[in-house]
N, C-alpha and C positions, 0 to 999 in steps of 0.2 A: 984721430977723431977730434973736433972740433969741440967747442961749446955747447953750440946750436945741435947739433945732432948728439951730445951728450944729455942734453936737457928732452929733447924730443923721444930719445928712448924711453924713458919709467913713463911719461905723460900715455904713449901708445901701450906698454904694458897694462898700464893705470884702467886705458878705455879699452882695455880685448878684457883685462881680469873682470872689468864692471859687465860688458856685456854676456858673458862668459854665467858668470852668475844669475843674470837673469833669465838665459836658456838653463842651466841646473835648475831655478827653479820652476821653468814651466814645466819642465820633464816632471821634477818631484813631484806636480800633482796632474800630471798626465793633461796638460792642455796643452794645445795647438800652437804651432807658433803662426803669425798674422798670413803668411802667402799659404799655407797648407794645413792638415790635418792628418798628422799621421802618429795613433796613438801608443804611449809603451807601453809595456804590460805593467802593471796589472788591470791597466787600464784598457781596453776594449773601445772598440768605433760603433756608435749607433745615431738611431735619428731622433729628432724630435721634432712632433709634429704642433702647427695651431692651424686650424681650420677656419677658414674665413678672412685670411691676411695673405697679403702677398708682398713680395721683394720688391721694388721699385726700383730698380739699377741699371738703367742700360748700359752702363759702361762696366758692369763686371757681369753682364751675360755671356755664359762662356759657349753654349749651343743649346740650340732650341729643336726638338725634337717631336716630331710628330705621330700620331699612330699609334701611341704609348696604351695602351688599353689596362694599363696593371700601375698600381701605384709601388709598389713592390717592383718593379720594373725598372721603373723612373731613379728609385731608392738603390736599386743596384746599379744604375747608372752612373750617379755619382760616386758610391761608395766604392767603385774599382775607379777613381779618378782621384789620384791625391793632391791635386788642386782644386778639385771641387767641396765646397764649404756648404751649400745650400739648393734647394730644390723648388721650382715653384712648378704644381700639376693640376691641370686640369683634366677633365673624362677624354683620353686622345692626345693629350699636350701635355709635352714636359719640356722645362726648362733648367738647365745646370746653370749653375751660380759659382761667380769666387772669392764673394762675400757672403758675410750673413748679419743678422741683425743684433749680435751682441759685437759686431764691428762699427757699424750702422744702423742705429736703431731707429734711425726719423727714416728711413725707406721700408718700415715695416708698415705700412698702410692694409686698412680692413678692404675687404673685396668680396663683395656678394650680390653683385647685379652685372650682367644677367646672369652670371653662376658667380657659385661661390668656390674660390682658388684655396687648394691645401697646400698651406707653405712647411717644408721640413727642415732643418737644419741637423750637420750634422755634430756630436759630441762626443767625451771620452769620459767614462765612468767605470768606475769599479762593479765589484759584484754579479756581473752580466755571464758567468761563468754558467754555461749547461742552462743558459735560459730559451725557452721559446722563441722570445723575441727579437734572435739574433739576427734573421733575415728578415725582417721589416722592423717596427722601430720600437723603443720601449716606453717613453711615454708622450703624449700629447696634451698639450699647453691651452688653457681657456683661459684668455688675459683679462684682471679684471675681475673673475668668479671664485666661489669659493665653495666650500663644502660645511653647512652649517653643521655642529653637533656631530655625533660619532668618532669625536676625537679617542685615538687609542694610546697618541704618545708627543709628548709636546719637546723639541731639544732645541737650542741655539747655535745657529750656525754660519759658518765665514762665506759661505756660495750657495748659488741655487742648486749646486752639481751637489755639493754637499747635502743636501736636502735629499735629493733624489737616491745618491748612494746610500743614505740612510735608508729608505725606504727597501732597495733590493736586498741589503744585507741583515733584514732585521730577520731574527728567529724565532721569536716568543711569539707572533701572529704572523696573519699572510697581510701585509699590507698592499692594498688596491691604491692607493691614493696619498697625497700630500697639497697642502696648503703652505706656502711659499712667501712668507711677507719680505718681501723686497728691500724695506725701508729698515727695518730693526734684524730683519736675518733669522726670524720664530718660525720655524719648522714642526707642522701638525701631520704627525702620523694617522691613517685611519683605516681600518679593513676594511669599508664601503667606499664603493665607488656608485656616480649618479646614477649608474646601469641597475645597483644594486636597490636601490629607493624603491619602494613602490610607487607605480605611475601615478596615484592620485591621494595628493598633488605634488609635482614634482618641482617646482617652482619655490617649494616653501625651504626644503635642504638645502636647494643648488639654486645660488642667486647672488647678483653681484656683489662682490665686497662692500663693505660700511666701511672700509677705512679712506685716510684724506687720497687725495692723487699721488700726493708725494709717499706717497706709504701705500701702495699696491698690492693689495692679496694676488697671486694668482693661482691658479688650480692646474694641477696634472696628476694624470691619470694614468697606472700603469699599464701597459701594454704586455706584462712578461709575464703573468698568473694563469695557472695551468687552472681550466674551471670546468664542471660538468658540458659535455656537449652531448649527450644521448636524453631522451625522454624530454624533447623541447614543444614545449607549444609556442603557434604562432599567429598572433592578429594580425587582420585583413585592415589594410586601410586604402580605403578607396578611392579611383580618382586622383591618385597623385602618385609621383615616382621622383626621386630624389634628382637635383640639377646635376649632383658631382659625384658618380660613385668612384670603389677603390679596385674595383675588376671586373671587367668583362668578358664574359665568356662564351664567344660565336658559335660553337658547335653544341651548344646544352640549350636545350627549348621547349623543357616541359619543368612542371613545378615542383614535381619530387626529386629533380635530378639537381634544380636548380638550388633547391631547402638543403640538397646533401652537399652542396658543392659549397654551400653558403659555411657551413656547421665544419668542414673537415677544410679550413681556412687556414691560413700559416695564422693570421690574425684573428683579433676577436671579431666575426663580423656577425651583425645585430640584423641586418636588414636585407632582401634580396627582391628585386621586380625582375617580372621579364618584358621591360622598356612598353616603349608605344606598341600598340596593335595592328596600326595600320603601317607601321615600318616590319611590321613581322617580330618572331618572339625569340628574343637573346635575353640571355641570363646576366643580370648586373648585382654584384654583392657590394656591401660597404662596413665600417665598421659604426657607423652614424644610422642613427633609427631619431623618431620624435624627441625622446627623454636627454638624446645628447645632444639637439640641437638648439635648444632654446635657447642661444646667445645670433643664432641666425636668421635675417630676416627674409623669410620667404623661403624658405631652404627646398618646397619643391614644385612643382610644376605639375598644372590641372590639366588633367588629362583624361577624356571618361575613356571608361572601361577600361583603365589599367587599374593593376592593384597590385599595393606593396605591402609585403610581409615584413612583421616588426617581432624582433624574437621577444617571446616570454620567458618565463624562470625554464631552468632546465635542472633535471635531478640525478643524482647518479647514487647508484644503492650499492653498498658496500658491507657483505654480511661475514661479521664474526664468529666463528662458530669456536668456543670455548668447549669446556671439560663440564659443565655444567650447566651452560646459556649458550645461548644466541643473540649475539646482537646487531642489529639493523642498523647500520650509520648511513645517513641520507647525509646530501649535499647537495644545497639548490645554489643559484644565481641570481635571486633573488630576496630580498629578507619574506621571511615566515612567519605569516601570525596564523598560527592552527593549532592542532593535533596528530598525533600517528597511535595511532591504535593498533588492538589485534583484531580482526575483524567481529569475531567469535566472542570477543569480552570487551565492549565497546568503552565500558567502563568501569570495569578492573586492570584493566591492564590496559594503562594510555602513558601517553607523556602531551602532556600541554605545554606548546614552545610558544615563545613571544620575542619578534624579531633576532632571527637567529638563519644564520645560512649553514650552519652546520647542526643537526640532532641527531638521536639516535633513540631507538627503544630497545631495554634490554628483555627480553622473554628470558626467565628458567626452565629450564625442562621437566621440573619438578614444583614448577610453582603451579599450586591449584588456580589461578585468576589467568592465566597467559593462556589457557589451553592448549600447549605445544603439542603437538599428534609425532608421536612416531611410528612411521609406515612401515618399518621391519627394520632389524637389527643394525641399528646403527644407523638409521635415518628419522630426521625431525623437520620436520615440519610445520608450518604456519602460514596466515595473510596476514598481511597489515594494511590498512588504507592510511593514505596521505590526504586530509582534512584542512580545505583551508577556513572554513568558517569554523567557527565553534559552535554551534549546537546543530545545523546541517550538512548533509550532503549535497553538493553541486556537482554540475557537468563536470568542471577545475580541477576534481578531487582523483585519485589514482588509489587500485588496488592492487598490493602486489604480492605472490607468493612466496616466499624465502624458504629454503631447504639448507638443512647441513646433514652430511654424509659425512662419515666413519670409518676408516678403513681398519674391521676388525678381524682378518685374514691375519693368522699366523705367521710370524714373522722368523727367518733364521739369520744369528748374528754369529758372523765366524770373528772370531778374537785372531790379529793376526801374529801377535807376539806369542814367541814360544814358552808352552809352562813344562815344568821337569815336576815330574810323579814320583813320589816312593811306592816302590813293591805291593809296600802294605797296605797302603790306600787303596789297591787296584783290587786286593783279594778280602774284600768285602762280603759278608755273608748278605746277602742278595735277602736270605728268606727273611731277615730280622727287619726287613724295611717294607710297613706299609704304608700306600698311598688310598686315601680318601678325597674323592671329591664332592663336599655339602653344595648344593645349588641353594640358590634362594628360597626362604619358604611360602606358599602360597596363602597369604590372610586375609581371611573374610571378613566383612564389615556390615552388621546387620542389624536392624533396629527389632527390639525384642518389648514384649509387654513385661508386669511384674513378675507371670509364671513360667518367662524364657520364652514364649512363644511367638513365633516369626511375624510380624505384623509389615501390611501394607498400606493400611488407613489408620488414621485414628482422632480425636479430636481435640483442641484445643482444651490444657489443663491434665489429660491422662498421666499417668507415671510413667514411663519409658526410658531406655538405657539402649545407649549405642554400644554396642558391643563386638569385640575385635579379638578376631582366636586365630590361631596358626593349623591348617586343618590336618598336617601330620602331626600324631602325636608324639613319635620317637623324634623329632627335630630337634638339634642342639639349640635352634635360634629362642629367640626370647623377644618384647619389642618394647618400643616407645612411641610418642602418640606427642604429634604437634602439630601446629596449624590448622585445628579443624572449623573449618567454615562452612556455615548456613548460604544459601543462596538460592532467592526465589525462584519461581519456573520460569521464571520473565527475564533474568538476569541484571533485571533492573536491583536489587537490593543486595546486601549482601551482610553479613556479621561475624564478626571474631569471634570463637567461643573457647578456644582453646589459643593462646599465642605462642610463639615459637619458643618459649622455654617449656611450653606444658603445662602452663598454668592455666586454669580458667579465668577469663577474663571477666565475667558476673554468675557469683556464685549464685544466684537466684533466679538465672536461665540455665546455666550448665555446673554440672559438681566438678567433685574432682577423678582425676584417671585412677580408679582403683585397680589391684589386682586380685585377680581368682584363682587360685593354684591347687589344687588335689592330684591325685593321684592316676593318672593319666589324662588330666584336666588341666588347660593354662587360656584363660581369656583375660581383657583389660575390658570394664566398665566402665563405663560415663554416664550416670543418670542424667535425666533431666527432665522436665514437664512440656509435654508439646504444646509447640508455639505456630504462628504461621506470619505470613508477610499479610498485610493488605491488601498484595497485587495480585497475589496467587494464592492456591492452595496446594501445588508442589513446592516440597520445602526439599532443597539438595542440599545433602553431607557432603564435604570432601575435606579429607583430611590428610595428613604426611605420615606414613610409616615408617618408620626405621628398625628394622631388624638388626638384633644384637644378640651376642653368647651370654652364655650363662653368668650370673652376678653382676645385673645391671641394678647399677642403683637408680633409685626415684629422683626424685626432685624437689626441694623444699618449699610448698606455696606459700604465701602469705596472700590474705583473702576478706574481705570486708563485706558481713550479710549486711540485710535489709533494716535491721534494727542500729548497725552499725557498729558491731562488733568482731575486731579483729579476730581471723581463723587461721591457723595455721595448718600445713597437712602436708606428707608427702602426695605427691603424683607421679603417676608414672607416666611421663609426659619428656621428658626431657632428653637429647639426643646426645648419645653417649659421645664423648670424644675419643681422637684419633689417637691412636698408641703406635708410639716407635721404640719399638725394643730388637734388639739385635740388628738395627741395619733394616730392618722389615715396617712396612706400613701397612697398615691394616685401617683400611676406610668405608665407608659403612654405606649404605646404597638408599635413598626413599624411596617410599614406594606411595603412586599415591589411591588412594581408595575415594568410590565417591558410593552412593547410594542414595535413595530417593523417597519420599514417604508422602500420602495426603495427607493434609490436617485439614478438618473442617471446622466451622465456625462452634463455638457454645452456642448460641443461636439457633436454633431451628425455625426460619422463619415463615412455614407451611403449615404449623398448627400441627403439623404428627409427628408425632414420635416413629425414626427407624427401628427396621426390626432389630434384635439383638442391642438395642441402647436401653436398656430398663433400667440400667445400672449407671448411669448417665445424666450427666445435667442437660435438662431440656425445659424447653422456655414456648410458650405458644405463640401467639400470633398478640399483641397490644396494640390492638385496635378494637375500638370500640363498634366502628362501624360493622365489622364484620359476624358481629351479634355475642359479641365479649361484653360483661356488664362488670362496676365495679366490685362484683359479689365475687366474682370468679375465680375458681384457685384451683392452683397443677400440683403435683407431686414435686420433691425438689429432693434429690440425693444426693447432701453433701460427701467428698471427701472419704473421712472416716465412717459412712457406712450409714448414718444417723438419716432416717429418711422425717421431712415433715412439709406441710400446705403450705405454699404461699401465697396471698396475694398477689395477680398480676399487676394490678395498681400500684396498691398499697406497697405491697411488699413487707408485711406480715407476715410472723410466721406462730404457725400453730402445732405442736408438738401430736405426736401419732399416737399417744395414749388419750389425751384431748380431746381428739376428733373421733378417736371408739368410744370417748363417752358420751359428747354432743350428740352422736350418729342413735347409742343405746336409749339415752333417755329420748331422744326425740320419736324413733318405733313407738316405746313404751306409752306415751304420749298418743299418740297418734292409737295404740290397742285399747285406752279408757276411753277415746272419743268415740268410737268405734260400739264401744259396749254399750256406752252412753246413748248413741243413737239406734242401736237395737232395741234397748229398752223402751225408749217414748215411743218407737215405733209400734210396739206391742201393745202398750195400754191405750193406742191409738184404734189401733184394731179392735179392740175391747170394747171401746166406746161407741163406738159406730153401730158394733152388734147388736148393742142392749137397746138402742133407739130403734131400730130396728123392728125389732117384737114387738115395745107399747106401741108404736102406732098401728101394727096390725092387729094388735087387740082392740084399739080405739075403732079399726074402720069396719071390725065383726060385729060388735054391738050398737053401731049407731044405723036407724032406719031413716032418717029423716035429715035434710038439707039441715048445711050449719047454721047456726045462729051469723043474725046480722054482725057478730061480735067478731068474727072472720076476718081477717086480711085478704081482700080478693087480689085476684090477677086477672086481668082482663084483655084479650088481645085487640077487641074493637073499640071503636071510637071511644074520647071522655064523655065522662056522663049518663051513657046508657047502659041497661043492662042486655045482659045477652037470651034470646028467645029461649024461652019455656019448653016451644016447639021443638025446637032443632035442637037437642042436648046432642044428638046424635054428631050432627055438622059441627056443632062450636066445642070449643076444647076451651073447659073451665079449672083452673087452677087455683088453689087457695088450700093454705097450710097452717097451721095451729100448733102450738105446744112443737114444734119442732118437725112436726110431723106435715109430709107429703101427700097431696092428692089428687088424682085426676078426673 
């Protein structure tokens, strides 16, 4: 061996070891060498799309294909071709590449007149294990754009691919999306994707980057998130149909067939027409609707009386049925600003969500405000409606029923390992063993007046005790008392009166849970003064039983009256806890009670008194118009028994001894006026009599006309007298001393 060929050895060694290394390392991170794509594991093959760019290469078109109706098509085209690097497709046209544009990036040129061309290129990424997106692509590329806000994870990274594989492999959220700054390598994770925005306005999230040129945000969006497809709504937009969809489908040419073909897509797709009218009606779907075109100009094509459907949120209901609740897990595709309620308690039982694509409502089965119905033994039931506004209902809104079922059919479990017996176990005295089965006890819940007696009306301010008895009396059980709530007949209001330890929550509306024990006697008492809502005048009980064995202890309240002095007290309110002794659980069952009662106003605002209220505060009518004077006064029976007058104006009061005496002296009064005018009456009579006589004595004795000294009356003219002649005709009158003449 020479010199020259001794030196030429290590130098060729030197350049196979250097190239040698640089294939290890594109292997290490699963990239392509320059003529092919063929990736190692853990590294997986997929696409990536940008919409609205095309390849520009004629010297690396490797076949141009026509007829392609599927973009998915085009995509497995290349992807069984392992010299093909890249794809450019239009509606009917596909073209294989064997370059792409992180080879050649000045040939990635934008193209959207007269259509707009989807360029895909193919890549190798991790985490693509068991994803959807296997046979079309995982994500699509908007150069240029970004995703403002709903950042969920910010990391630094050496590649775009590194970006991306973040995104598929992350496990604390689902991420839809990434933000890709080119220049510095800042990787923004997000669960929203532009789909997910609400449409108005969509411009203000998704919008081009603010960084320099040399610093490039761009947006990709993933393609591999598995997301509700059942319960979609869909707007109509009219007059236009997309230049470029992602499948055509020749044999489907009606609109429901074409909505189902659209939603059970290998891909996400958003949109579907069924093309021109006057070419006839084919089904075309896409994964591109308005909200993900806005980087497009003109993206479709005016056409009357065609009409494209653009998807809306879709929800998919997923019910938990627990040991104790039910819970409703919703999932839209859209963020949510609403409520979910139960139908039945629009406003006891809600959850108010704010931007959120996942919620849920829990219902108890024993919570008095969810009203969970169960239909028979081991069946629960409920609605709930899905609310997108806050304070009404729209057309947008969904009702929906939720069931859970039980399966409480007896079960047999055979043990399959063998157990070995002594003798003695086996010869057991049989008679020495009994079995008892206590059922649950049946407890009434009844509102009672002061003398125990059952009442169904009553008025605001009466004394009254909610009362709770077990109606066997030999029953081992015993109870406690939580939760009990007021709620109007409207179900508009509602009030704590008892809280979940048993305590009374205002000792000056509700007391505490006492007990009554005698001798084949056991109830719990809860006084209280009835009240009423404003809205109604059904006032509804419902409260939480819990049935317990013998020696349940109370509950210790602590309680602040009206004057504001701490009270302390046991109640018996509070729910016994769970005992585990020997291996055994023993758990306790609520039971819930409701009952219902009218309260009517103190007020009576008719001016009368109902019958059987004598004993009652009652108030007339304060209005003066109606012929009330300030004088006027009603009976008024406090309380304690103490009856007296009030003033309706005023509101004075006059005490009932008082007014027997005003009422005595005033008769009395009223008997001396009385007497008084008897009297003048009589010497009245007297008088008159006695004038009387003397003038008939005066006109026995007198024969001759009176003296001129007379007071005449005269009915004819002044100044004459009346004829001599005619005493007969003329009527002469004149009276003296008192006395009358004719």
């Amino acid at each position: 061996m020479g010199p020259i060929e001794f030196l030429l050895i290590p130098l060729i060694f030197i350049i196979s070891a250097s190239g040698q290394t640089e294939i290890d390392s594109s292997i290490d991170q699963g990239l392509p060498s320059s003529s092919s794509v063929d990736c190692l594991p853990p590294y997986m093959s997929t696409f990536e799309l940008v919409t609205g760019y095309v390849f520009s290469s004629a010297d690396d078109t490797m076949e141009t294909i026509s007829g392609v109706l599927q973009l998915t098509e085009c995509l497995s085209k290349c992807g069984e071709n392992v010299t093909c690097r890249s794809v450019n497709f239009e509606t009917g046209l596909c073209v294989l590449l064997r370059s792409d544009a992180s080879i050649k990036p000045e040939s990635l040129q934008p193209s959207q007149f007269p259509v707009f061309t989807i360029y895909a290129q193919k890549s190798c990424l991790k985490g693509l294990e068991n994803k959807s997106c296997l046979s079309s692509w995982s994500f699509e590329k908007v150069i240029g754009y970004e995703l403002r806000k709903y950042e969920k994870r910010r990391l630094n990274v050496t590649s775009k691919n590194e970006c991306l594989e973040a995104c598929l492999l992350e496990s604390s959220f689902k991420c839809r999306s990434v933000n890709y700054d080119n220049g510095t390598g800042e990787c923004s994770l997000s669960d929203i994707d532009r789909h997910a925005i609400p449409t108005k306005p969509p411009r203000r999230d998704f919008a081009p980057s603010i960084s320099s040129p040399s610093q490039t945000i761009d947006y990709y969006e993933s393609n591999c998130i598995e997301e509700p497809k059942t319960m979609c709504s869909f707007q109509e937009v009219k007059g236009k149909v997309l230049k470029t969809v992602d499948s055509i489908h020749p044999n489907i040419n009606t609109t429901e067939e074409c909505e189902k073909a659209c939603l059970n897509a290998i891909y996400r797709c958003f949109s579907y027409d069924l093309g021109e009218p006057k070419n006839g009606r084919v089904c075309r779907t896409s994964h591109l609707e308005s909200v993900s075109l806005t980087h497009i100009e003109e993206p479709h094509s005016e056409v009357p009386d065609a009409i494209t459907y653009e998807r809306g949120p879709c929800y998919k209901l997923k019910i938990d049925c627990r040991a104790k609740e039910m819970i409703a897990s919703i999932q839209t595709t859209k963020l949510f600003n609403g409520k979910v309620y139960a139908k039945a308690k629009p406003t006891a039982c809600v959850n108010d969500v704010t931007n959120q694509l996942d919620f849920d409502l829990a219902m108890p089965y024993h919570d008095i405000l969810c009203d969970v119905k169960q239909k028979e033994a081991g069946t629960f039931a409920n609605d709930i409606v899905i609310q997108h506004h806050d304070m009404v209902v729209t057309t947008k809104d969904m009702g929906l029923s939720v069931n859970c079922n039980y399966d409480l059919s007896n079960k047999s479990v055979t043990n399959q390992s063998p157990i070995s017996i002594e003798a003695d176990e086996l010869e057991r005295d049989e008679a020495n063993v009994h079995s008892q089965v206590v059922g649950s006890p049946n407890i009434t819940m009844r509102v009672v007046d002061k003398d125990g007696n059952d009442i169904t009306s009553a008025q605001v301010g009466d004394s009254l005790t909610m009362r709770f008895s077990i109606d066997d009396p030999s029953s081992p059980y015993k109870m406690f008392i939580r939760e009990l709530v007021a709620v109007d007949g409207m179900d508009v209001s509602d009030i704590l009166l008892i809280d979940g330890a048993g305590c009374p929550v205002d000792i000056n509306i509700m007391g505490f849970v006492s007990k009554v024990e005698a001798e084949g006697t056991y109830y719990l008492d809860v006084p209280f003064d009835a009240f009423k809502f404003p809205t109604s005048d059904i006032v509804q009980f419902r409260a939480l039983v819990t049935p317990c064995l013998t020696g349940c202890a109370p509950v210790p309240c602590v309680t602040q009256t009206a004057d504001g002095k701490v009270q302390e007290r046991d109640s018996y309110g509070r729910r016994r806890r769970r005992r585990r002794s020997a291996g055994k659980t023993e758990e306790e069952k609520d039971l819930l009670m409701t009952q219902s009662i009218k309260i009517t106003d103190v007020f009576e605002l008719d001016g009368k008194q109902r019958p059987g209220d004598k004993n009652r505060n009652s108030l007339g009518k304060l209005d003066e118009s109606d012929g009330s004077s300030p004088n006027d006064y009603f009976l008024y029976t406090s309380k304690d028994g103490t009856e007296s007058v009030r003033n309706i104006f005023t509101g004075s009061c006059i005490n009932m001894a008082g007014f027997t005496i005003a009422c005595g002296l005033f008769l009395v009064a009223q008997l001396i006026m009385l007497v008084v005018w008897a009297c003048c009456w009589q010497r009245k009579i007297n008088s008159t009599y006695n004038s009387s006589n003397f003038c008939d004595k005066r006109r026995s004795s007198s024969s001759t006309l009176p003296s001129p000294s007379y007071i005449y009356s005269y009915g004819g003219p002044s100044g004459t007298l009346p004829n001599k002649t005619s005493d007969s005709a003329s009527s002469l009158r004149y009276s003296t001393m008192g006395c009358r003449y004719e």
